[in-house]
N, C-alpha and C positions, 0 to 999 in steps of 0.2 A: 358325708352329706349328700355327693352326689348319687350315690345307690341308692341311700332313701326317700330320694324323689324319684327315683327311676321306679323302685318297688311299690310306692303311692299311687302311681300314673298306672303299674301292672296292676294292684289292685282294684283300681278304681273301673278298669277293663273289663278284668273276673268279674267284679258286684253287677256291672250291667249285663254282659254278658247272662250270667245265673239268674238275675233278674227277667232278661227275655225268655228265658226256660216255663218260666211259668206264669209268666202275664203274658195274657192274647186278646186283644179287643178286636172281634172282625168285625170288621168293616158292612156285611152283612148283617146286620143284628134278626136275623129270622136262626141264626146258628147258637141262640142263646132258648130256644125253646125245647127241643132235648133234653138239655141240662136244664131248666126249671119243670121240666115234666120230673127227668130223673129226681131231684130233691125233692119235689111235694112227695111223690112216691114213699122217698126214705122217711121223709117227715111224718106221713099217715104211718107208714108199720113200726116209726119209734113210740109213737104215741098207744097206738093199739099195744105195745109190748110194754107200754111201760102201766096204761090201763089192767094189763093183766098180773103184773108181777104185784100193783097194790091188789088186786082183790083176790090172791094169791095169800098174800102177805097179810089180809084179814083174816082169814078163814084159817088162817095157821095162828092167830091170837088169840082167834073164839075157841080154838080145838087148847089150846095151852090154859085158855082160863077157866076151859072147863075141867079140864084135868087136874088145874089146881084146886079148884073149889074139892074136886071128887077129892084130892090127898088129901086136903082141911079137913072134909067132913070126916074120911077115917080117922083121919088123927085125934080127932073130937071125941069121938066115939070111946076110943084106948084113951 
């Protein structure tokens, strides 16, 4: 019983501890504009990539249905 409060109290150390690892509120809040320049940044070239893959991804449906119409019509033909 008494280890498992000792290991409790040592975990509960680790979880903050790991916790300060990757939460930082500064104190300066002007250190938060980098990082919201960085993300818009990310966020415009996800959207442009993602713009591109659909009109990408049409023109690869018009080239398929038209290939298919072309097999139909052979096939029509025999």
């Amino acid at each position: 019983m008494v280890r498992s409060l000792k290991y409790e109290g040592m975990s509960e150390k680790m979880e903050s501890f790991v916790l300060q690892l990757f939460l930082y509120f500064p104190e300066d809040k002007s250190e938060y504009i980098p990082a919201a320049i960085t993300c818009f940044i990310f966020l415009i070239g996800a959207l442009i990539t993602m713009r591109w893959i659909i009109n990408v991804s049409k023109k690869e449906a018009l080239k398929a249905k038209k290939l298919e119409e072309a097999l139909l019509k052979k096939n029509d033909k025999n």
